[in-house]
N, C-alpha and C positions, 0 to 999 in steps of 0.2 A: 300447245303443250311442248312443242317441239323448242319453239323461239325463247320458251320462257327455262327450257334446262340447259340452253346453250347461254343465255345471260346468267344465269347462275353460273356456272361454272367459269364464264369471262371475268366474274367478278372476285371470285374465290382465286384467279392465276392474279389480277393486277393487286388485289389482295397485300395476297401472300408474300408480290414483290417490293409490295411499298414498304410493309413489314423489315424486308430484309433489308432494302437501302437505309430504315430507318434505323437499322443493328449496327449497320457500317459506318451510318452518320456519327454513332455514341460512342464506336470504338476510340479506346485510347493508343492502341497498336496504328503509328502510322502508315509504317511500312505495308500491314493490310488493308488500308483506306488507299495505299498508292496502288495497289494490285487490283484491289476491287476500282479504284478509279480506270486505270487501265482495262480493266475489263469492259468496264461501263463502254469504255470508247469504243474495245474493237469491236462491240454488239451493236454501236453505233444507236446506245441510252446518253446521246452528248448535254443533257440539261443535269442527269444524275452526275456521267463524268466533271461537270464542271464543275458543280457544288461542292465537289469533292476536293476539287483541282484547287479553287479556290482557298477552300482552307488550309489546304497542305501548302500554297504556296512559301506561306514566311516561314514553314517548317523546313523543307527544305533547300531553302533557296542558299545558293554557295556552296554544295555540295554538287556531287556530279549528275545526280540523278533532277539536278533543276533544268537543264537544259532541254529535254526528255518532257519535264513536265508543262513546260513554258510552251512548247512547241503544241504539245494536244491542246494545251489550255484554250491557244489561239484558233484553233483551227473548232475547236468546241463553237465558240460564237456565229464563227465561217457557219459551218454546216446547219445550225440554228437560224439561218441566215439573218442572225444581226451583226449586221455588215458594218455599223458605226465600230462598235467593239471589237469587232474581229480587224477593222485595217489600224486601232491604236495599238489592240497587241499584236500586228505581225509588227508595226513602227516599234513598240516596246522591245522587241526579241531581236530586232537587227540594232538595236542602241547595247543592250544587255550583252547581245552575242555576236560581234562585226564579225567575228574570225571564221564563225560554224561554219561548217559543210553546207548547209540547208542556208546559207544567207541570202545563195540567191534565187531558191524556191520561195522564201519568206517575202524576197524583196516582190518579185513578181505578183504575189499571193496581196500583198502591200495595195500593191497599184490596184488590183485586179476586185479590190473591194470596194475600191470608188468606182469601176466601170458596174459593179452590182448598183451601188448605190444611183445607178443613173437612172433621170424621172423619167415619166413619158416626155413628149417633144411641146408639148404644149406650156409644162410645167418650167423651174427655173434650173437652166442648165451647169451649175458651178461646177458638179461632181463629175456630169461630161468631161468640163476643161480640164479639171483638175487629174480623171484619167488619162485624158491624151496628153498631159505633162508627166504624170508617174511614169507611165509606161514608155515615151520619148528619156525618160531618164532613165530606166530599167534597161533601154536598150544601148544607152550612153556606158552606164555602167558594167553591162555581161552582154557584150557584142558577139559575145563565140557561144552564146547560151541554146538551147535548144526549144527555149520558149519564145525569143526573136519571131517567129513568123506570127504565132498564136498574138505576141503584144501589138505586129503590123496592124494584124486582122482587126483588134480590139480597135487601135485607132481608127484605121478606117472606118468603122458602124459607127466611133462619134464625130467623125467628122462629118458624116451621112446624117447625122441627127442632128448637128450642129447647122447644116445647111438646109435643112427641111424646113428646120425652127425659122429660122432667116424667111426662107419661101413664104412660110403663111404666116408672121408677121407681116412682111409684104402685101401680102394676099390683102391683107384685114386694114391695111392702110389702104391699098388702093378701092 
């Protein structure tokens, strides 16, 4: 009795809220698709904020509130951890935006989605190399940044993977 009024009422809140993303989806007010996307984000709803994002984007792109939007867009994919999407749009936001503030939290975030995208040790290691080359560039480019130790670290664990992988290919020849 108990289990079957708490599912009821779970079902009546996801409800109620599909209901309402589905009001925000039809508004023609964008300016309130960009608040309720924003909202979406800091409730940390990042597949609502992004549906959102997405469409606002050629709405307001070239105005000053794109950069703003470009920026959660990215980071939307990041925290949904699809890591493919997330490191072409931090790449997209440092080509769109070289000058911002955040170029070189983007840039880091950049690299920092290929060291996600890395397999197990077994599997085929490109996305390994290809972090410990971001992140040796990350640190070429923002030498006085405060992420520097964090990108060391990150290299070091694939060069640790990098050398394991060696080990037991070895292994499995000899």
């Amino acid at each position: 009795m108990m289990k079957s009024v708490l599912v009821l009422i779970l079902l009546v809140i996801v409800s109620g809220c599909s209901r309402q993303f589905n009001k925000v989806l039809k508004s023609k007010d964008y300016n309130y698709k960009l608040k309720m996307a924003d909202k979406y984000y800091a409730n940390k709803q990042y597949r609502n904020a992004e549906e959102l994002y997405v469409e606002l984007f050629s709405v307001f792109k070239g105005t000053e509130k794109f950069e703003e939007l470009y920026y959660r867009y990215a980071y939307c994919s990041f925290y949904q951890k699809n890591y493919p999407d997330a490191e072409n749009l931090f790449k997209g936001f440092l080509e769109v935006f070289p000058n911002s503030n955040r170029a070189e939290e983007i840039a880091y975030m950049h690299a920092y989605s290929f060291y996600e995208q890395s397999p197990k040790v077994e599997l085929d290691q490109i996305n390994t190399t290809k972090a410990i080359g971001m992140m040796q560039s990350f640190i070429s480019t923002h030498p006085n940044s405060a992420k520097v130790k964090d990108a060391n670290e990150i290299i070091a664990k694939c060069r640790e993977k990098l050398e394991l992988k060696e080990y037991k290919t070895g292994q499995l020849y000899y």
